[in-house]
C-alpha positions as CSV (number, residue, x, y, z in Angstrom):
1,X,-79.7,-41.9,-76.3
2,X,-76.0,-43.2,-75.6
3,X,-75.0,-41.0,-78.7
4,X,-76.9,-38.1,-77.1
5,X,-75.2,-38.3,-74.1
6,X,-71.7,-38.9,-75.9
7,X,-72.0,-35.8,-78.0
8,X,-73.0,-33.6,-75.2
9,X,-70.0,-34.6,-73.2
10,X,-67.5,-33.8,-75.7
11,X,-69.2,-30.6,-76.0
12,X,-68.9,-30.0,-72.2
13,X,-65.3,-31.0,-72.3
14,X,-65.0,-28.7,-74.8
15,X,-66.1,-26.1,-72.6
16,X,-64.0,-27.0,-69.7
17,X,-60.9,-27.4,-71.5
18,X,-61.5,-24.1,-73.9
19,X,-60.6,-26.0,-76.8
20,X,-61.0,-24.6,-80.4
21,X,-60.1,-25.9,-83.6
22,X,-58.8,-22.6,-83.8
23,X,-56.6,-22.4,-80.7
24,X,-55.6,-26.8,-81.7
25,X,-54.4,-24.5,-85.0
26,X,-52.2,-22.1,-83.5
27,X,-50.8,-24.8,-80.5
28,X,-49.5,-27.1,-83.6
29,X,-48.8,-23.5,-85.1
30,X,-46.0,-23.8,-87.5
31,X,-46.3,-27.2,-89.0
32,X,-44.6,-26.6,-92.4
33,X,-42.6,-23.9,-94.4
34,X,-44.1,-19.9,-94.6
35,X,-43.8,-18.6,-98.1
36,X,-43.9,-14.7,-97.9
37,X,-45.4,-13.5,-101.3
38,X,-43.4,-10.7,-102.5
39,X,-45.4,-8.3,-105.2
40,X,-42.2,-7.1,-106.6
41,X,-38.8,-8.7,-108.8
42,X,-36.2,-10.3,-107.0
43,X,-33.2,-7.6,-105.8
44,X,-35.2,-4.4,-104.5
45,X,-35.8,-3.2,-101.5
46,X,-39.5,-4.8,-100.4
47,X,-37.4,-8.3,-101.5
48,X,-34.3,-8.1,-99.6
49,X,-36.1,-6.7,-96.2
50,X,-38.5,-9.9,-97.1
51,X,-35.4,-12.3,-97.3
52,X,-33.9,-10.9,-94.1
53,X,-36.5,-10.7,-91.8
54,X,-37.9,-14.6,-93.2
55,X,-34.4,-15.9,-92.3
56,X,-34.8,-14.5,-88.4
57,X,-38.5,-16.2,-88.9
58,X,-37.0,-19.3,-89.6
59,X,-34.9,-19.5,-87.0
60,X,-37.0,-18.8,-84.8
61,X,-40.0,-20.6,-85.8
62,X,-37.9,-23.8,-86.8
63,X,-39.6,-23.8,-90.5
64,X,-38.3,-22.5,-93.3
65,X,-40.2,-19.0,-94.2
66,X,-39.9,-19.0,-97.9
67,X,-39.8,-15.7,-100.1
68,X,-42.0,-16.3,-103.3
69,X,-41.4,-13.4,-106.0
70,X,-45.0,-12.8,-107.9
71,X,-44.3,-9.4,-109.5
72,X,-46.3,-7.7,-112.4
73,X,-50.0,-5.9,-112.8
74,X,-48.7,-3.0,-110.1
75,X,-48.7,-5.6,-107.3
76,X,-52.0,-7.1,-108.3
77,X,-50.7,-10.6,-109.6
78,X,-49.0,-11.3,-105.8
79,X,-52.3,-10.2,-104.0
80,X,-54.3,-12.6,-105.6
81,X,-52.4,-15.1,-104.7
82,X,-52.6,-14.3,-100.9
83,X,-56.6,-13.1,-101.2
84,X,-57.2,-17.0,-102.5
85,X,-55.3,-18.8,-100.2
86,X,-56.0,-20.7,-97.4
87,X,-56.6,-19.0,-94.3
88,X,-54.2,-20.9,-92.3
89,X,-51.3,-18.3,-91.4
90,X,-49.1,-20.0,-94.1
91,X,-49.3,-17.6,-97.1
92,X,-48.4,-13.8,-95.7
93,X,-48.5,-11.0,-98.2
94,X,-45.7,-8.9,-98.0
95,X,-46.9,-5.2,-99.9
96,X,-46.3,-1.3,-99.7
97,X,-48.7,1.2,-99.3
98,X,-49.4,0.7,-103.3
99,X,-52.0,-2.0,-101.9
100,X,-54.1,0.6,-100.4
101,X,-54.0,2.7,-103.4
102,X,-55.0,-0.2,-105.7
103,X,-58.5,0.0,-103.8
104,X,-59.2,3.9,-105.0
105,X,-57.7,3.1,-108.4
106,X,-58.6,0.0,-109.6
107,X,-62.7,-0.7,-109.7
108,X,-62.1,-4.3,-111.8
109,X,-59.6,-6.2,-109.3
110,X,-60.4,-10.0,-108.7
111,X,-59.8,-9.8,-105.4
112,X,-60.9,-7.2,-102.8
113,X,-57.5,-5.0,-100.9
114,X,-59.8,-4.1,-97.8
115,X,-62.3,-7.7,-97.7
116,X,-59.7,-10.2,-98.4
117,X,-57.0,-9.5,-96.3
118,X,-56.8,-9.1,-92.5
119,X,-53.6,-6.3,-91.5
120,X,-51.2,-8.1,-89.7
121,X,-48.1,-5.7,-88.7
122,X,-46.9,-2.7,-90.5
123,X,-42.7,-3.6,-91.0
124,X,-41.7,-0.4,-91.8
125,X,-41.9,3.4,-92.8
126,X,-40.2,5.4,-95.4
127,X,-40.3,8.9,-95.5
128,X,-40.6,10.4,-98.5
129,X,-39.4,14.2,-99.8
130,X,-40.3,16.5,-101.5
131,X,-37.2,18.1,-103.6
132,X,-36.5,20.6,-106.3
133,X,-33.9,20.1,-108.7
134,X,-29.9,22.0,-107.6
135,X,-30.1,24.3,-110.3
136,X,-33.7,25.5,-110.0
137,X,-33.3,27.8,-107.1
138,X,-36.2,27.0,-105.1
139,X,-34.9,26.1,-101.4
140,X,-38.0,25.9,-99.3
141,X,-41.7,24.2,-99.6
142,X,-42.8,28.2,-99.3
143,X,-40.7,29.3,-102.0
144,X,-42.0,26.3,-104.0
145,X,-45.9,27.4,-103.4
146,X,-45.8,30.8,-103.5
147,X,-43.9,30.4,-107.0
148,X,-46.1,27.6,-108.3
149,X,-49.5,30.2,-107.4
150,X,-47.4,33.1,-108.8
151,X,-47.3,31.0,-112.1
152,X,-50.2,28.9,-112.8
153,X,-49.4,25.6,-114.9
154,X,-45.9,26.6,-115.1
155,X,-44.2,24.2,-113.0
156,X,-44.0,20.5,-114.0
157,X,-43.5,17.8,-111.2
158,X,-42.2,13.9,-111.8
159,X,-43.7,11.0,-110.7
160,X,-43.0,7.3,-111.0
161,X,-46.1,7.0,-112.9
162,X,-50.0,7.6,-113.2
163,X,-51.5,6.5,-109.9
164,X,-48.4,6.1,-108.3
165,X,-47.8,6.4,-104.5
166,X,-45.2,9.3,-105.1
167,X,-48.3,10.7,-107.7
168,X,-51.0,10.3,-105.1
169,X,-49.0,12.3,-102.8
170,X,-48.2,15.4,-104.8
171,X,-51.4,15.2,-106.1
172,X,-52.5,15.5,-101.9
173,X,-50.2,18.0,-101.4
174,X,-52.0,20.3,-104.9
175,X,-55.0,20.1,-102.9
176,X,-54.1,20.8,-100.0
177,X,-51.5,23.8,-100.7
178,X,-54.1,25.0,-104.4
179,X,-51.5,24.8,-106.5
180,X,-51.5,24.4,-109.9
181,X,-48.2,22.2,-111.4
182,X,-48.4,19.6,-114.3
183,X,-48.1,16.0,-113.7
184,X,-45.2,14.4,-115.7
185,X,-44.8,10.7,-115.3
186,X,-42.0,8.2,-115.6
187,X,-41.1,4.4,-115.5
188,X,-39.7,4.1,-112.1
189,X,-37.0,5.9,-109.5
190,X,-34.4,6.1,-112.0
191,X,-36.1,7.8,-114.8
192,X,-37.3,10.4,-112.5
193,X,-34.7,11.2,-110.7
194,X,-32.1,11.7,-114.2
195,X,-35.6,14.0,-115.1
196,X,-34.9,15.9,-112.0
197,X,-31.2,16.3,-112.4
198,X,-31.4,17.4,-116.4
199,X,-33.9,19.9,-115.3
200,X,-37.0,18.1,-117.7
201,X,-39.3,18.5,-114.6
202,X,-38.9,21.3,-111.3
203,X,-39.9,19.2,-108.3
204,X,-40.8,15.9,-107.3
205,X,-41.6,14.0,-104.6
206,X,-39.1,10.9,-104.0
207,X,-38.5,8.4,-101.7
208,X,-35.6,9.2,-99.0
209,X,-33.5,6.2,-100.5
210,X,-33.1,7.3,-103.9
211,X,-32.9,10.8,-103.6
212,X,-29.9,10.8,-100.6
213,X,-26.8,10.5,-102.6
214,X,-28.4,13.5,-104.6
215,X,-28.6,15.7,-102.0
216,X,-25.4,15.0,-100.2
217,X,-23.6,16.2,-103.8
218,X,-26.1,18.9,-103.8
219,X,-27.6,18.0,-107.0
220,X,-30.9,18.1,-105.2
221,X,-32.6,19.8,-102.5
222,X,-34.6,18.4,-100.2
223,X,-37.7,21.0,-99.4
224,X,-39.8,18.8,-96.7
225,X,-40.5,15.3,-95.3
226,X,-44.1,14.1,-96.0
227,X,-44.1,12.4,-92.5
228,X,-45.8,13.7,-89.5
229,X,-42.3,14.4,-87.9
230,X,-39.0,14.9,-89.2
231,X,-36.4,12.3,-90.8
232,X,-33.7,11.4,-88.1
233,X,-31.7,11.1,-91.5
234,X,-32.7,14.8,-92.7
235,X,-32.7,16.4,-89.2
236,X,-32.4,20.5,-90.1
237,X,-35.4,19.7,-92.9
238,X,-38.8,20.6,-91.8
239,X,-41.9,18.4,-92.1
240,X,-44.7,19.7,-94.8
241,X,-47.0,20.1,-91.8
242,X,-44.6,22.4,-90.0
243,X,-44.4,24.2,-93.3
244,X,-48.0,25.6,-93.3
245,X,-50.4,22.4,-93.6
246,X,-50.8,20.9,-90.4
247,X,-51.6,17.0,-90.5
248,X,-50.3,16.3,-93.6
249,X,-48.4,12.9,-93.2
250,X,-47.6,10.8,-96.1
251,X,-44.9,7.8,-95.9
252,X,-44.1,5.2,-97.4
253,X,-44.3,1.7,-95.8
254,X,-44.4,-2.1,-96.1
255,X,-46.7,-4.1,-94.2
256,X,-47.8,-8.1,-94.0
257,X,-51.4,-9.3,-94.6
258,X,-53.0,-12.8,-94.5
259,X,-55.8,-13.8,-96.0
260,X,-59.7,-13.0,-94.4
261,X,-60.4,-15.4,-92.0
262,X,-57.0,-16.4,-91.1
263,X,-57.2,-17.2,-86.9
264,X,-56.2,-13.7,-84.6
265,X,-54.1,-16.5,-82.5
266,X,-51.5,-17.3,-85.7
267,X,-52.2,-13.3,-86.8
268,X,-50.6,-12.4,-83.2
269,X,-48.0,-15.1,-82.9
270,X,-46.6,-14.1,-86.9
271,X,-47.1,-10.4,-85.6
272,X,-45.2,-11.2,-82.6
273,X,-42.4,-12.8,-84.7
274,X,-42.0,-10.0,-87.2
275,X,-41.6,-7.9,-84.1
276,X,-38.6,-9.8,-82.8
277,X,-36.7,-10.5,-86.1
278,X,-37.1,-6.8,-86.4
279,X,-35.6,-5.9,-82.9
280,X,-31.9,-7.3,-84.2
281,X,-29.7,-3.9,-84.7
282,X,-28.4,-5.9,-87.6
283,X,-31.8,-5.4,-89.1
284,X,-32.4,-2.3,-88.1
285,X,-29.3,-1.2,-89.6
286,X,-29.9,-3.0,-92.3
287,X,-32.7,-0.7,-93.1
288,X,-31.1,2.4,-92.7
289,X,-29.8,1.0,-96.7
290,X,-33.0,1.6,-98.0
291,X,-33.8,4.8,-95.3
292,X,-36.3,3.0,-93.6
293,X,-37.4,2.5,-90.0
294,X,-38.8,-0.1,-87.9
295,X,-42.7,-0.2,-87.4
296,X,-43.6,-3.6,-85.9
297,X,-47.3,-2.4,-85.0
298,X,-49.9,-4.4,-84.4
299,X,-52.6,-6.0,-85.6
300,X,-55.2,-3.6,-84.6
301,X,-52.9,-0.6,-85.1
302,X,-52.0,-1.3,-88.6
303,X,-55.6,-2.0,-89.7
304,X,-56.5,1.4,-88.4
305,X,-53.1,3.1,-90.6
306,X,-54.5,1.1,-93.8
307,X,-58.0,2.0,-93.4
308,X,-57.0,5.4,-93.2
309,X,-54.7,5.4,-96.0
310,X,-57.7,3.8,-98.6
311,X,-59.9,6.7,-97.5
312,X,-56.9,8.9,-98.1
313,X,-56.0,7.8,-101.7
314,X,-59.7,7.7,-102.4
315,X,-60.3,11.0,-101.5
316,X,-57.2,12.6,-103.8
317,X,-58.2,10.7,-106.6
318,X,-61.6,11.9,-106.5
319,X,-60.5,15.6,-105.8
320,X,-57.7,15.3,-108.1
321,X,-60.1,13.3,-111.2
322,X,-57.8,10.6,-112.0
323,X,-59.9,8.0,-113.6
324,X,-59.6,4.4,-112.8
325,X,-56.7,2.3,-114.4
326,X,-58.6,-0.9,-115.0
């Protein structure tokens, strides 16, 4: 009986205090160093923005927010590592839109990109462009179609490789324009982009970073922005949806995830974080390096933007037939 009456006490001071474990979690909420799992080789971009914004974290926090560099398997290696963690806000995945498209390409994953993670801000987008090589004549997204429809199969477009983000989204833009232009991949920005400039492929779509120097020496021209509205960077160049296909809006971005299950009090006070380190102008300009912009959504927002991207990249690859890379 005394035990009875014991337990129900707690469990009424429980109730009149509000207590949780999970809110005891997020009052004692950092306890020990943050290791931000990077997908990708020390040096790039997704690595250095990690490194930056961790060291405002830190700061901030008061405990240390540690980069850890798993790259290898097209991000797949780093996601595991998050998707089997613990969920107690101390492991944050730290990925680009690629981890969207690994749901609609990859059917054999150990791990599941929509089950096992829970959004918790999108850091940043990146618009992306698509660009015809200087010497090729073509000036305008129009030009481009109406030449590609004129000749079917004639015009060959880059990539950064088979189920790529940048191949996804010329594969998008195919279906959406019916156009007929042959896929021709390579192994990364660099390959690509000396492809483009020795005139081996016509057109490409390429991220805003890579491509910049290129078009301030005129090597390439820039025909539209995938992003719903235009690059503050590339004001005078139209977006693809003001060029005929309203809604189109493909970017590039870099997020955070946790692991399922991880408490909505720490996902909010990391989200809230990111937000802050990412209000410095120093990061901000910072950014402008790599031609992206600050995000900071939340939570909720981002989950919706990643949901719609899976469907997205699910759709094109079954519209476009590229099989699974498993």
């Amino acid at each position: 009986m005394f035990a009875r009456r014991m337990c129900a006490g707690i469990a009424i001071a429980i109730i009149i205090l509000g207590w949780s474990p999970h809110s005891a979690a997020a009052e004692t909420y950092p306890s020990r160093p943050i290791r931000i799992i990077v997908p990708f080789a020390a040096g790039g971009a997704v690595d250095t923005f990690a490194r930056l914004i961790g060291a405002r974290m830190s700061e901030s926090l008061g405990q240390p927010v540690i980069v850890e560099n798993r790259p290898g398997a097209a991000g797949n290696i780093a996601a595991e590592v998050v998707a089997k963690s613990p969920p107690d806000g101390y492991t944050i995945l730290q990925h680009t839109n690629g981890h969207a498209l690994n749901s609609a390409l990859r059917s054999k994953l150990s791990y599941d990109p929509v089950k096992d993670f829970v959004p918790v801000t999108q850091l940043t987008t990146s618009p992306v462009v698509v660009v015809s090589g200087g010497k090729q004549g073509i000036n305008s997204l129009g030009q481009l179609i109406a030449l590609a429809r004129s000749k079917p199969g004639a015009i060959n477009y880059g990539s950064t490789g088979v189920g790529s983000p940048l191949h996804l989204a010329m594969e998008m833009l195919k279906v959406a324009a019916r156009i007929d232009v042959v896929h021709v991949p390579y192994r990364g920005d660099a390959p690509l982009n000396t492809a483009l400039l020795a005139g081996e492929v016509q057109v490409a779509i390429v991220p805003l970073a890579t491509a910049l120097q290129h078009f301030q020496s005129g090597a390439l021209t820039p025909l539209a922005v995938t992003t719903a509205e235009r690059s503050p960077v590339l004001p005078n160049v139209p977006t693809v949806a003001e060029s005929g296909f309203p809604g189109f809006d493909v970017s590039s971005w870099q997020g955070w995830f946790m692991p399922a299950g991880t408490p909505p009090e720490i996902v909010s006070k990391i989200q809230a974080e990111a937000a802050k380190a990412m209000s410095d102008p120093a990061v901000a300009e910072r950014l402008k390096v790599f031609g992206a912009e600050v995000a900071g959504s939340t939570p909720v927002a981002f989950a919706r933007r990643f949901s719609d991207d899976v469907a997205s990249f699910k759709k094109v690859v079954l519209e476009a037939k590229i099989q699974a890379l498993d």
